[in-house]
Backbone atoms as SQL, in Angstrom:
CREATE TABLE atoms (id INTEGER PRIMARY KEY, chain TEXT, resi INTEGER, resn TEXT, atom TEXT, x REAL, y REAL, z REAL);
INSERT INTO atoms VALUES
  (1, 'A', 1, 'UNK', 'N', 0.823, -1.192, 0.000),
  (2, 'A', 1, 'UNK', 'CA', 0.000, 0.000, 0.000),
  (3, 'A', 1, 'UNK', 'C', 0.869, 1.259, 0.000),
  (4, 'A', 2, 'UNK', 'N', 2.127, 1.207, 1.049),
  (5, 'A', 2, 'UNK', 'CA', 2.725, 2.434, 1.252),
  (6, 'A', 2, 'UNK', 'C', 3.533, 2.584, -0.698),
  (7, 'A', 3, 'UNK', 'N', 3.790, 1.201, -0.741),
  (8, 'A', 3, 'UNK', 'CA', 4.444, 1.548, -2.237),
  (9, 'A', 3, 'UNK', 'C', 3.733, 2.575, -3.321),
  (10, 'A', 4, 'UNK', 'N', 2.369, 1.722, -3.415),
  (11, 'A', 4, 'UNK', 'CA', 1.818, 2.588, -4.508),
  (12, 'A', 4, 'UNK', 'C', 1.021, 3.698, -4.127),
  (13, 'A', 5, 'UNK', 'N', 0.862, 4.321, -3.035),
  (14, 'A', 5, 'UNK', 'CA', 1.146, 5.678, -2.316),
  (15, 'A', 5, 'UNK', 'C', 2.163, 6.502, -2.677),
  (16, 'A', 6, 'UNK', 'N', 2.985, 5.915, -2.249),
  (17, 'A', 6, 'UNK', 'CA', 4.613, 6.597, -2.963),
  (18, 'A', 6, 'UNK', 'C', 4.368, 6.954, -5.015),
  (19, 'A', 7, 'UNK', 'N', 4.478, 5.619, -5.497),
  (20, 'A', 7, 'UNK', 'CA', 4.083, 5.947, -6.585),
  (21, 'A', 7, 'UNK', 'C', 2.932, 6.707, -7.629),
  (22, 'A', 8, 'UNK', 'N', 1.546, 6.617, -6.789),
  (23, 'A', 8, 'UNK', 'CA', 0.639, 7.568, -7.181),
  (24, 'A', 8, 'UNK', 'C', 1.209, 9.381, -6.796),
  (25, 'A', 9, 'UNK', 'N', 1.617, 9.699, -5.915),
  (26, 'A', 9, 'UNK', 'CA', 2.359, 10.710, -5.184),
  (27, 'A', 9, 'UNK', 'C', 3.304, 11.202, -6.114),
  (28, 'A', 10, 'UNK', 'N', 4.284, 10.509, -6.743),
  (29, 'A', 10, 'UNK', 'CA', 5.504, 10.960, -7.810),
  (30, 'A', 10, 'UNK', 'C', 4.654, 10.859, -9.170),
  (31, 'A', 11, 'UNK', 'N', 3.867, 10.285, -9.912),
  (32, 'A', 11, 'UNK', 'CA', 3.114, 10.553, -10.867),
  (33, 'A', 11, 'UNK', 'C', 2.262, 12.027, -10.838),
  (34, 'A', 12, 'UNK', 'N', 1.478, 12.211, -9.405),
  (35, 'A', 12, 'UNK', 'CA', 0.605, 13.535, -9.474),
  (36, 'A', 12, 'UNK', 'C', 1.749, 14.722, -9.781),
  (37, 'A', 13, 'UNK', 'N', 3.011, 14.431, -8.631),
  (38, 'A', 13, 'UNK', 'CA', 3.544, 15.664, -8.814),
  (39, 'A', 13, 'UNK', 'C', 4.316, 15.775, -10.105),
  (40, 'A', 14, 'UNK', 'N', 4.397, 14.472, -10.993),
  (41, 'A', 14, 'UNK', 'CA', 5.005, 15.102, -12.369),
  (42, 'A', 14, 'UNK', 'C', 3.834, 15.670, -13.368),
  (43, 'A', 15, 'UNK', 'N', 2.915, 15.183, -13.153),
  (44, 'A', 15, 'UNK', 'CA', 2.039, 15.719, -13.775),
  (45, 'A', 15, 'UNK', 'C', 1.834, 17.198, -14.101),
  (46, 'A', 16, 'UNK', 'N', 2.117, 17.656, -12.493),
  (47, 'A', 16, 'UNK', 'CA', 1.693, 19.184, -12.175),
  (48, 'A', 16, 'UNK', 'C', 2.549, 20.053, -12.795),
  (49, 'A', 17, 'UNK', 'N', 3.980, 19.378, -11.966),
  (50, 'A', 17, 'UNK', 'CA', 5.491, 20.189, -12.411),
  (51, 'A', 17, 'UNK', 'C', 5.577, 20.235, -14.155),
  (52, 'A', 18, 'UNK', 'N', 4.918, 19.491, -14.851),
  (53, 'A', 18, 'UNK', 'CA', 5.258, 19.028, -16.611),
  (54, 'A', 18, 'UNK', 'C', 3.835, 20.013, -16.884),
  (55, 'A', 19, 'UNK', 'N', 2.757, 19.892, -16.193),
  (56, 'A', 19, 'UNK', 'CA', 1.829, 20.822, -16.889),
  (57, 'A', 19, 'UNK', 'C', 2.387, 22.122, -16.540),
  (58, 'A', 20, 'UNK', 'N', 2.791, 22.586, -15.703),
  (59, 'A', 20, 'UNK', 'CA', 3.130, 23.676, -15.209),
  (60, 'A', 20, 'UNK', 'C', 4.275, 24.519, -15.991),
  (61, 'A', 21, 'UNK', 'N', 5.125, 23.445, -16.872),
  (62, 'A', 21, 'UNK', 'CA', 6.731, 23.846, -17.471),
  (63, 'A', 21, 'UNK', 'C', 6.147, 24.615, -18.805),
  (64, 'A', 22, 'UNK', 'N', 6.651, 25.637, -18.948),
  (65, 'A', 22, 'UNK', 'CA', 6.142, 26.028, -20.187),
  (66, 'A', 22, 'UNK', 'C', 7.812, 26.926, -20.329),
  (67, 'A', 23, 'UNK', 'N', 8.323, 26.538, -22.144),
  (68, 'A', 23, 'UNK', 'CA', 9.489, 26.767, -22.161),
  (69, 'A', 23, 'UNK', 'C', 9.253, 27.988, -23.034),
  (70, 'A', 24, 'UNK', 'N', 8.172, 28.498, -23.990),
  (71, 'A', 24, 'UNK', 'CA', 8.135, 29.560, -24.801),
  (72, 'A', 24, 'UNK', 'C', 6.906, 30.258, -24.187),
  (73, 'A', 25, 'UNK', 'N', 7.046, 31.575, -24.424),
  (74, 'A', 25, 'UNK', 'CA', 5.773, 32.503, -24.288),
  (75, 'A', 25, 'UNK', 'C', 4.896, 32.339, -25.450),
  (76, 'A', 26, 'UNK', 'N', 5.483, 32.044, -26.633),
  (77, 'A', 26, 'UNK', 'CA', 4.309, 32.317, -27.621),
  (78, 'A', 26, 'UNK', 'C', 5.031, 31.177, -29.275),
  (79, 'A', 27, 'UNK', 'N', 4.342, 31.003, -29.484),
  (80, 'A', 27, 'UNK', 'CA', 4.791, 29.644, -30.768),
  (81, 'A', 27, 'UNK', 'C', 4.603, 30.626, -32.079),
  (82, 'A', 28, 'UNK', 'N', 5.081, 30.432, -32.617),
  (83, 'A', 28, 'UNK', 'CA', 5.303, 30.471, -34.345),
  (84, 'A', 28, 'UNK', 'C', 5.325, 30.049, -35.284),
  (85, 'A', 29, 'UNK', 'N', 4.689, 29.866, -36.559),
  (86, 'A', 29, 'UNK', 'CA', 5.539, 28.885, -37.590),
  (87, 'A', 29, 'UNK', 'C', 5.173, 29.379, -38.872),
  (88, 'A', 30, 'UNK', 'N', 6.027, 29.534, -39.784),
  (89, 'A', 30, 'UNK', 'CA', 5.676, 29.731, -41.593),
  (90, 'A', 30, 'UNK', 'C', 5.838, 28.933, -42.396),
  (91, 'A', 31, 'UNK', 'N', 4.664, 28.110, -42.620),
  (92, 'A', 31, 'UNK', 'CA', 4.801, 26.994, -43.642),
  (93, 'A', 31, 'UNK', 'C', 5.048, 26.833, -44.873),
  (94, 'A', 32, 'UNK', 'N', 5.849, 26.655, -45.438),
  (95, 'A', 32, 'UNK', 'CA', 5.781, 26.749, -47.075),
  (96, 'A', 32, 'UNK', 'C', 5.592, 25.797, -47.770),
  (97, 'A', 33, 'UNK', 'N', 4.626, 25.191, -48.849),
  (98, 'A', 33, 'UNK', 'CA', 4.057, 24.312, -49.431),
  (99, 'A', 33, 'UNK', 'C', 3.984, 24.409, -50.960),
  (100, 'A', 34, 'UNK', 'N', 5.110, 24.120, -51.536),
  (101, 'A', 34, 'UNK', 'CA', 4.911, 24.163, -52.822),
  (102, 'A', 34, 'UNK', 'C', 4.463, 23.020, -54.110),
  (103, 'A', 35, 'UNK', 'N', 3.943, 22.468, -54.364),
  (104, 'A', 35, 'UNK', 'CA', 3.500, 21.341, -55.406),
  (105, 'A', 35, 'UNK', 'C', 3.863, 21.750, -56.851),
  (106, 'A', 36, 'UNK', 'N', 2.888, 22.979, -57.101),
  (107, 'A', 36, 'UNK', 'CA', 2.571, 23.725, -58.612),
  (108, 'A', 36, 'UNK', 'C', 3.895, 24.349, -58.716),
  (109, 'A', 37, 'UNK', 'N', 4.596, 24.535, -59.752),
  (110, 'A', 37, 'UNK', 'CA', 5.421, 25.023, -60.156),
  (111, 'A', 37, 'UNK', 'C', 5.545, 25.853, -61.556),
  (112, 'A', 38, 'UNK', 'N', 5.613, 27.302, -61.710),
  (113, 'A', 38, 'UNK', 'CA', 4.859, 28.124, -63.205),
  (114, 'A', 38, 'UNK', 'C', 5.895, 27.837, -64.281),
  (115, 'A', 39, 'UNK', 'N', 7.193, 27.226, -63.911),
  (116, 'A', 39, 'UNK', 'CA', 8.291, 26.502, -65.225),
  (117, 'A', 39, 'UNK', 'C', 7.905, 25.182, -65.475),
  (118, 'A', 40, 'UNK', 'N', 7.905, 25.026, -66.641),
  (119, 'A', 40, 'UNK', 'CA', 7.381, 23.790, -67.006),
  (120, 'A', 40, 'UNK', 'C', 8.960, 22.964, -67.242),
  (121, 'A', 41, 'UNK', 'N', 9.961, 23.738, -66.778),
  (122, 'A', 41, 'UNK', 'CA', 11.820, 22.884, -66.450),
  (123, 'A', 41, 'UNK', 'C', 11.395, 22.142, -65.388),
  (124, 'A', 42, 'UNK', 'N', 10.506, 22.431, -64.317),
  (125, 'A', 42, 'UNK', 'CA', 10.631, 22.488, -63.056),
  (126, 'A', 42, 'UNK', 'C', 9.373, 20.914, -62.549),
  (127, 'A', 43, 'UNK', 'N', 9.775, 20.321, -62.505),
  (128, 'A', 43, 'UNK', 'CA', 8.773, 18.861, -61.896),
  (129, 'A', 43, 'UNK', 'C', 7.906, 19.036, -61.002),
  (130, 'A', 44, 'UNK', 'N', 6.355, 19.314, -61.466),
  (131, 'A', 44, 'UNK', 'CA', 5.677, 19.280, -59.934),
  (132, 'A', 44, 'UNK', 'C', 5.776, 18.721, -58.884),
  (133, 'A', 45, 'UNK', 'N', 5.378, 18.645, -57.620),
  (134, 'A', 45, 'UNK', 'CA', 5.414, 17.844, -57.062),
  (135, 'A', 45, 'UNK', 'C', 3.995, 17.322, -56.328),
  (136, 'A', 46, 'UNK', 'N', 4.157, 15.975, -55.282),
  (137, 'A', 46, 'UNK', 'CA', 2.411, 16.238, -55.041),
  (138, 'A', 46, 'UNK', 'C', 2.574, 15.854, -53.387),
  (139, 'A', 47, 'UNK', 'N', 3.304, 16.375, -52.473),
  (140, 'A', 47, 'UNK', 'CA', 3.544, 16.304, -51.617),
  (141, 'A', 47, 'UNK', 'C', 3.628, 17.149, -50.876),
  (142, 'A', 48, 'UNK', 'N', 4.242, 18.024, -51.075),
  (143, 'A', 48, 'UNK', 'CA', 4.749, 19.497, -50.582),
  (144, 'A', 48, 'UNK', 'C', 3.664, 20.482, -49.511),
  (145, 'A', 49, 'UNK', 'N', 2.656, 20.553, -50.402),
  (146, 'A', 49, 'UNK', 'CA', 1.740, 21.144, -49.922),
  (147, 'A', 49, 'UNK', 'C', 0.860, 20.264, -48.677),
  (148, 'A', 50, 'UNK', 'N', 0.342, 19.330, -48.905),
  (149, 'A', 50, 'UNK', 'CA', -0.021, 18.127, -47.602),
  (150, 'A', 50, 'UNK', 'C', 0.404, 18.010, -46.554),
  (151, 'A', 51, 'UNK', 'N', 2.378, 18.356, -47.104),
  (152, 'A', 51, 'UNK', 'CA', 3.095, 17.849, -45.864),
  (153, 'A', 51, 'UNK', 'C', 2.685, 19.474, -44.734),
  (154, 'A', 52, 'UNK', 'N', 2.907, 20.604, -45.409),
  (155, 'A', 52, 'UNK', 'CA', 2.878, 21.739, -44.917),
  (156, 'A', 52, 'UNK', 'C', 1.340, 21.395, -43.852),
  (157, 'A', 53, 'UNK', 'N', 0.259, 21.377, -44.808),
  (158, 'A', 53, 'UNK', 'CA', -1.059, 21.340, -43.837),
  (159, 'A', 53, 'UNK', 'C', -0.909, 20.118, -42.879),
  (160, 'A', 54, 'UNK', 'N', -0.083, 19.167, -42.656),
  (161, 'A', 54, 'UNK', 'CA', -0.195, 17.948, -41.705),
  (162, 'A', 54, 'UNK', 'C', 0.961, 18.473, -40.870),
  (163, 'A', 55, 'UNK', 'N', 1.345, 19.556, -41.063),
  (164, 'A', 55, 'UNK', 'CA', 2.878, 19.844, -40.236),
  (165, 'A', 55, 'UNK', 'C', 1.359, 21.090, -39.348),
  (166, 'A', 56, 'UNK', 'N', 0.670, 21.692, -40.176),
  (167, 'A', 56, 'UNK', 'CA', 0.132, 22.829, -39.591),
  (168, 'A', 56, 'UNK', 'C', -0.868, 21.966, -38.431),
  (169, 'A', 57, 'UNK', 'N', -1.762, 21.201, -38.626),
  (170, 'A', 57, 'UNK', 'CA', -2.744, 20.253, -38.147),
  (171, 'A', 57, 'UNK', 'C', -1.720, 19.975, -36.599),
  (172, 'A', 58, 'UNK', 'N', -0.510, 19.391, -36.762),
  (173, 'A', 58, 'UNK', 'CA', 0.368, 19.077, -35.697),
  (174, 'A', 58, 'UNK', 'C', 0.494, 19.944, -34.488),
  (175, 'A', 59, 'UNK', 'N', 0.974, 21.064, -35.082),
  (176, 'A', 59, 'UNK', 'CA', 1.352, 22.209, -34.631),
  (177, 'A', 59, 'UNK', 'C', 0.379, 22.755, -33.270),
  (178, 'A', 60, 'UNK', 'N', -0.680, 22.513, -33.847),
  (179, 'A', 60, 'UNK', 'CA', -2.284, 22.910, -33.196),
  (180, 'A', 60, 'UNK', 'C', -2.868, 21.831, -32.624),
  (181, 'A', 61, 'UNK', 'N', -2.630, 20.922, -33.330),
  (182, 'A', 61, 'UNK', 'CA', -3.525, 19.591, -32.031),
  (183, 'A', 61, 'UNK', 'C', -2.937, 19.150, -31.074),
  (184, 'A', 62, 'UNK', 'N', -1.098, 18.771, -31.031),
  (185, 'A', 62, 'UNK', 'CA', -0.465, 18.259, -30.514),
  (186, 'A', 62, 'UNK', 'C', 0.496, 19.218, -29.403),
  (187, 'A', 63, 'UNK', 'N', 0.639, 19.818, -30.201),
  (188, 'A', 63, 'UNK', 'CA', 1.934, 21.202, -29.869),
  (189, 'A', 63, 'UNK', 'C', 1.461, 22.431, -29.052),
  (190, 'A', 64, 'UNK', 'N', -0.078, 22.525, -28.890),
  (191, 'A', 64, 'UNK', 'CA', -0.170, 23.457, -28.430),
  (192, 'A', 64, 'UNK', 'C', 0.065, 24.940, -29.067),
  (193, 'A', 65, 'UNK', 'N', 0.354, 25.088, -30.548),
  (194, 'A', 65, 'UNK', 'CA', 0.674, 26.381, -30.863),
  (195, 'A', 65, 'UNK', 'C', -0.692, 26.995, -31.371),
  (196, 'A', 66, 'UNK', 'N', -1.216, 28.048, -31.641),
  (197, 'A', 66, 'UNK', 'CA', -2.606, 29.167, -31.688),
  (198, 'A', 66, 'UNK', 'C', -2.746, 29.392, -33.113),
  (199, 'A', 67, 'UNK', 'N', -3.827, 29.174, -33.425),
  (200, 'A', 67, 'UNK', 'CA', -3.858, 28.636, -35.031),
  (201, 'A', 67, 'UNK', 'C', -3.404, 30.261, -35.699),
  (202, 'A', 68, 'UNK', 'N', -3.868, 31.476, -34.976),
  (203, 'A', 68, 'UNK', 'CA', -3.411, 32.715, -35.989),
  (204, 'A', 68, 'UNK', 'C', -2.217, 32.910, -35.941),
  (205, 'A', 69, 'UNK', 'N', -0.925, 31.818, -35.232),
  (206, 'A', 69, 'UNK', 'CA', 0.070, 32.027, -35.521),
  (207, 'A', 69, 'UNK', 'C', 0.968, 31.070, -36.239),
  (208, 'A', 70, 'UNK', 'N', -0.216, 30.684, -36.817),
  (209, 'A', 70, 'UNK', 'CA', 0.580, 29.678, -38.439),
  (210, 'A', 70, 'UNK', 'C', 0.307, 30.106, -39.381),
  (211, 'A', 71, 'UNK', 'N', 1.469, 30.741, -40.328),
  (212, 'A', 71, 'UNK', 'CA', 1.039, 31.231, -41.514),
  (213, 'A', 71, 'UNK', 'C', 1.771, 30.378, -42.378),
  (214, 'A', 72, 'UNK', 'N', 0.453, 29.861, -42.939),
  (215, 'A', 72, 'UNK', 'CA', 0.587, 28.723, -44.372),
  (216, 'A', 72, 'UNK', 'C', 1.175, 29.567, -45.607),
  (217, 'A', 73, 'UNK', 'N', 1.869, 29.204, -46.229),
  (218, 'A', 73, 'UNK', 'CA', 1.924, 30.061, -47.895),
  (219, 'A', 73, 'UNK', 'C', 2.175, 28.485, -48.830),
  (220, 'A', 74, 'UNK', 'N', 1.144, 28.351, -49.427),
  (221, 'A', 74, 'UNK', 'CA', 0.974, 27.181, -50.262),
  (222, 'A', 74, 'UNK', 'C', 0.835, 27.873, -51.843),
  (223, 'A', 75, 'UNK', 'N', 1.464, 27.123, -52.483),
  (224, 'A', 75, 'UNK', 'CA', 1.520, 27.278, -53.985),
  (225, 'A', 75, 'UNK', 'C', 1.680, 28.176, -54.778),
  (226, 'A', 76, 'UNK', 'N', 1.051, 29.399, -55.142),
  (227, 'A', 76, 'UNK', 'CA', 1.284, 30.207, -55.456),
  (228, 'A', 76, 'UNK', 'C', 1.176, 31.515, -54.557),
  (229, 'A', 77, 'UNK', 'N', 0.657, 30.941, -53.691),
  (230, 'A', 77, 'UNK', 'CA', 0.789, 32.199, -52.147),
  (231, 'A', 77, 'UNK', 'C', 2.471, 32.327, -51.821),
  (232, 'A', 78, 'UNK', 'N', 3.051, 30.966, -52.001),
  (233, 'A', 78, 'UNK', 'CA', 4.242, 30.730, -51.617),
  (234, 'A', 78, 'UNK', 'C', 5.655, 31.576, -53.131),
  (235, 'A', 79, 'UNK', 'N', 5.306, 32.927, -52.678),
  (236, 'A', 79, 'UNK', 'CA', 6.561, 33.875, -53.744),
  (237, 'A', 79, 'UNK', 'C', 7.275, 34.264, -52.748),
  (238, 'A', 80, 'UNK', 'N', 8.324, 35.003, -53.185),
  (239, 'A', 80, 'UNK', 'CA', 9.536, 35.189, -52.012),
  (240, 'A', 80, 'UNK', 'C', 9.319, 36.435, -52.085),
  (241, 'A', 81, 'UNK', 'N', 8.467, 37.135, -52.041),
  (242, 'A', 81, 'UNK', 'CA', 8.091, 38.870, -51.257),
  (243, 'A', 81, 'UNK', 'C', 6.967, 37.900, -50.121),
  (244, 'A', 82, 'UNK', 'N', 5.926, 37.091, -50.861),
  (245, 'A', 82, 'UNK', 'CA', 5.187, 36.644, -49.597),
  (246, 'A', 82, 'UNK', 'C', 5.977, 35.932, -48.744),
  (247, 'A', 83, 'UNK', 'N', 6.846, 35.053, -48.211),
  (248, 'A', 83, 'UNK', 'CA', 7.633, 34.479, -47.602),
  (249, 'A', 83, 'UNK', 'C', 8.738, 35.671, -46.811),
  (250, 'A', 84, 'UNK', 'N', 9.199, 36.551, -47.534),
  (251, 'A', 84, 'UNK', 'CA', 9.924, 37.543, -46.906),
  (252, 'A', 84, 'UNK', 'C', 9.364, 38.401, -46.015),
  (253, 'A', 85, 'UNK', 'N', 8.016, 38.982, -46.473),
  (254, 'A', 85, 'UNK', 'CA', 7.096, 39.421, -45.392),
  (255, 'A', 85, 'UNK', 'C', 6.678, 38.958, -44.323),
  (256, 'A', 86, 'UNK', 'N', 6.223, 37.329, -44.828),
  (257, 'A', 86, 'UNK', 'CA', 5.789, 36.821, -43.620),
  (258, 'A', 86, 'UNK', 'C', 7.031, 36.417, -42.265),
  (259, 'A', 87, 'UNK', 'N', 7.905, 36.362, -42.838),
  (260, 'A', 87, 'UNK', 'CA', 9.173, 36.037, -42.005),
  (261, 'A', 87, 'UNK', 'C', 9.474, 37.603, -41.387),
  (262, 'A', 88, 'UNK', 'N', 9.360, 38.651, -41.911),
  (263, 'A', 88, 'UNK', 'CA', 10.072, 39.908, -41.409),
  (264, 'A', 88, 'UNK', 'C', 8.389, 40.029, -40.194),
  (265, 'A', 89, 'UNK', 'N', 7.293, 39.838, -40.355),
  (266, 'A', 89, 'UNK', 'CA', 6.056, 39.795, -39.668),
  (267, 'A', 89, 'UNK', 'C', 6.351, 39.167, -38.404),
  (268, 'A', 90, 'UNK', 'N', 6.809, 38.034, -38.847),
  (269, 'A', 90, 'UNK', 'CA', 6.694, 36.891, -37.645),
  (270, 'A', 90, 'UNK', 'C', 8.275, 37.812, -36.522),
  (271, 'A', 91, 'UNK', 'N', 8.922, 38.127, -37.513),
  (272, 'A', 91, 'UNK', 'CA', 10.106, 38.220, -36.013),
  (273, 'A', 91, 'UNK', 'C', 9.557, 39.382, -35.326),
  (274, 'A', 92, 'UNK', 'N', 8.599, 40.652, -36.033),
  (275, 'A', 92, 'UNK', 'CA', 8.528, 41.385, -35.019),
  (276, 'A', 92, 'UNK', 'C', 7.687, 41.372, -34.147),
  (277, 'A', 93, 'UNK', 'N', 6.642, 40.177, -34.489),
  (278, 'A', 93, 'UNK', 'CA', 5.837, 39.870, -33.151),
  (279, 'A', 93, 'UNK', 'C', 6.306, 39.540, -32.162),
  (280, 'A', 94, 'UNK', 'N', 7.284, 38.180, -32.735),
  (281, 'A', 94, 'UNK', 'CA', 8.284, 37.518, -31.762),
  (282, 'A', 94, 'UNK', 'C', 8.947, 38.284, -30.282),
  (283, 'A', 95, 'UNK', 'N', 8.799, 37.778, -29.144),
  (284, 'A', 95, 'UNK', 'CA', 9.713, 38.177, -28.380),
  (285, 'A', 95, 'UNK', 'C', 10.553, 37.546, -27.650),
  (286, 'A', 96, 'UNK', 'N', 11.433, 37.708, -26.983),
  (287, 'A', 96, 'UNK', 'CA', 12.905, 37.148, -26.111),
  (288, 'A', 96, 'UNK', 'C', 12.758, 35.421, -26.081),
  (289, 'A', 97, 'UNK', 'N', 11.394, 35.279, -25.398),
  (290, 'A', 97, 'UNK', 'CA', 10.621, 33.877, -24.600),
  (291, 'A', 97, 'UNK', 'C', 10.393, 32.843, -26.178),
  (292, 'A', 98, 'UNK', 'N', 9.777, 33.479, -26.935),
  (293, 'A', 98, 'UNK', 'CA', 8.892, 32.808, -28.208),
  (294, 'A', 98, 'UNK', 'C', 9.710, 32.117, -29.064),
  (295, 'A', 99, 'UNK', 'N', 9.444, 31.049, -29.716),
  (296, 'A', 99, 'UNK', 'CA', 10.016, 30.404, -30.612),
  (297, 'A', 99, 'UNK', 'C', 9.157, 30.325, -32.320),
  (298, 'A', 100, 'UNK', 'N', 10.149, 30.195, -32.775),
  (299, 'A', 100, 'UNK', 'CA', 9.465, 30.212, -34.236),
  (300, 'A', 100, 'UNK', 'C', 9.912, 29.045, -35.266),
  (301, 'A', 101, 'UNK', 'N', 9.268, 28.195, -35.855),
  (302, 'A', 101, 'UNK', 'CA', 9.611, 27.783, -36.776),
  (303, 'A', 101, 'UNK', 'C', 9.400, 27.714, -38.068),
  (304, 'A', 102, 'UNK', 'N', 10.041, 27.523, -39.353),
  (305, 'A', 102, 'UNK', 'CA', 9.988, 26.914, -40.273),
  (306, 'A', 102, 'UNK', 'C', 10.443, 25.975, -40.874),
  (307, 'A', 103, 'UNK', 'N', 9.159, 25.964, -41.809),
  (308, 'A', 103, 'UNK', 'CA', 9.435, 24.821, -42.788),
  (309, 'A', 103, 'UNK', 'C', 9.115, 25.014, -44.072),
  (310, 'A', 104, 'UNK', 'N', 9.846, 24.004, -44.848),
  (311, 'A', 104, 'UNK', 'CA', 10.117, 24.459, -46.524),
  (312, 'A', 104, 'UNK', 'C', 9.576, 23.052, -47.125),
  (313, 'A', 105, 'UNK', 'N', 8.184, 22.687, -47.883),
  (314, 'A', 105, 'UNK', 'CA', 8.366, 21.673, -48.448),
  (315, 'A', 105, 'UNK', 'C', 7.878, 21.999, -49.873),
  (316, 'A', 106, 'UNK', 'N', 9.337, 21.259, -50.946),
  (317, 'A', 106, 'UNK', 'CA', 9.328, 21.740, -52.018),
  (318, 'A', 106, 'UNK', 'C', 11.076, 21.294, -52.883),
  (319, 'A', 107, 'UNK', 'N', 10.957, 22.137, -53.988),
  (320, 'A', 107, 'UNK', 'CA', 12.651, 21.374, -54.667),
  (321, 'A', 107, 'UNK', 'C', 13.332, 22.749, -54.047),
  (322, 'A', 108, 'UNK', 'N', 14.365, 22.406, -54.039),
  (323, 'A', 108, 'UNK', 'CA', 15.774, 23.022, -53.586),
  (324, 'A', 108, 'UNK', 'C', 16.463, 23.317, -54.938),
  (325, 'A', 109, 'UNK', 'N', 17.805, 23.477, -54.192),
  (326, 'A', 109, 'UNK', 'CA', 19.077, 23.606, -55.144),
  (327, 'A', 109, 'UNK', 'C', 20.374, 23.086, -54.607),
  (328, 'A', 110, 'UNK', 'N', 20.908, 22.401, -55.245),
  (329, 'A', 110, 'UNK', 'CA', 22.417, 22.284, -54.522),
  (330, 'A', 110, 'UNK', 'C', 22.927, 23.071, -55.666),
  (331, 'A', 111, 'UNK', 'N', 24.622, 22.921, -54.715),
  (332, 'A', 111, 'UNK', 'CA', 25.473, 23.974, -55.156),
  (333, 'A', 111, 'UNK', 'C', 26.859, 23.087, -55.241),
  (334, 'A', 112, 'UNK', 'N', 27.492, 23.028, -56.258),
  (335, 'A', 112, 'UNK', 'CA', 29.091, 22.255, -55.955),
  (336, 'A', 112, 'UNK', 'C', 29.880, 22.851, -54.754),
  (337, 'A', 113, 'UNK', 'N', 30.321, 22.025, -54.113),
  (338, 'A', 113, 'UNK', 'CA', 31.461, 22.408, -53.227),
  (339, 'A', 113, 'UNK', 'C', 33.143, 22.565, -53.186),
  (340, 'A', 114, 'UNK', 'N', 33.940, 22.998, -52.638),
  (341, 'A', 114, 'UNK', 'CA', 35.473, 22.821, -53.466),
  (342, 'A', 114, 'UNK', 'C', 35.798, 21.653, -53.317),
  (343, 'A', 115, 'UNK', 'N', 35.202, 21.012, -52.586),
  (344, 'A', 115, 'UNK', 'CA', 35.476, 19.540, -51.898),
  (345, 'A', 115, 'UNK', 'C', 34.852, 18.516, -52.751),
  (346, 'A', 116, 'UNK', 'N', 34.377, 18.579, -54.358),
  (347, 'A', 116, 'UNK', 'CA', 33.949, 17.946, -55.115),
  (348, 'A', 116, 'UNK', 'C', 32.447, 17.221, -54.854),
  (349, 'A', 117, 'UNK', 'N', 31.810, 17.275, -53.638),
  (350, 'A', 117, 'UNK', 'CA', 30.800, 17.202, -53.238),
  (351, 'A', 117, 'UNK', 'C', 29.281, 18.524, -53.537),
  (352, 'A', 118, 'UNK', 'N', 28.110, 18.241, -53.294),
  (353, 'A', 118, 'UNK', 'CA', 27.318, 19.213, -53.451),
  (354, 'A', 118, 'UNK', 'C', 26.460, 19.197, -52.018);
């Protein structure tokens, strides 16, 4: 009895101490979701955008972050004045405590290295 006394006792108080821990004041995130692509050089893709809304869905069900502070830019929302804005937006809300993330789903670029690698 005294055991699982003891043990109900160290479960409540992690409970409290873990609900209680909060490491950011305020969450962030700018999603970028690209599929459509306006060069026809350029390979659509059909992922990109899904992954962004299942990263956003996360964010909010799991994570605890406040849905007006996910800003999606999917497809053709996703230009680099909209992405630059939304990034220069997000830091000045941001303060000391807050964290922010992003994410990029979409094609890249590599670049050669001197090291014969990319």
């Amino acid at each position: 009895m005294k055991k699982n006394l003891i043990i109900y006792i160290y479960l409540v108080s992690s409970y409290v101490f873990a609900s209680n821990l909060e490491f950011y004041e305020n969450s962030y995130a700018i999603l970028i979701g690209i599929n459509n692509y306006a060069s026809d050089d350029i390979k659509d893709l059909g992922y990109a955008v899904e992954d962004a809304e299942s990263i956003a869905n996360l964010l909010i069900s799991k994570l605890g972050y406040n849905e007006e502070n996910i800003h999606l830019l999917l497809n053709e929302d996703a230009t680099l004045i909209n992405i630059k804005n939304t990034l220069y937006q997000i830091a000045m809300e941001a303060g000391k405590n807050d964290r922010i993330l992003v994410f990029y789903g979409g094609h890249g670029e590599t670049f050669p290295l001197p090291s014969d690698g990319e």
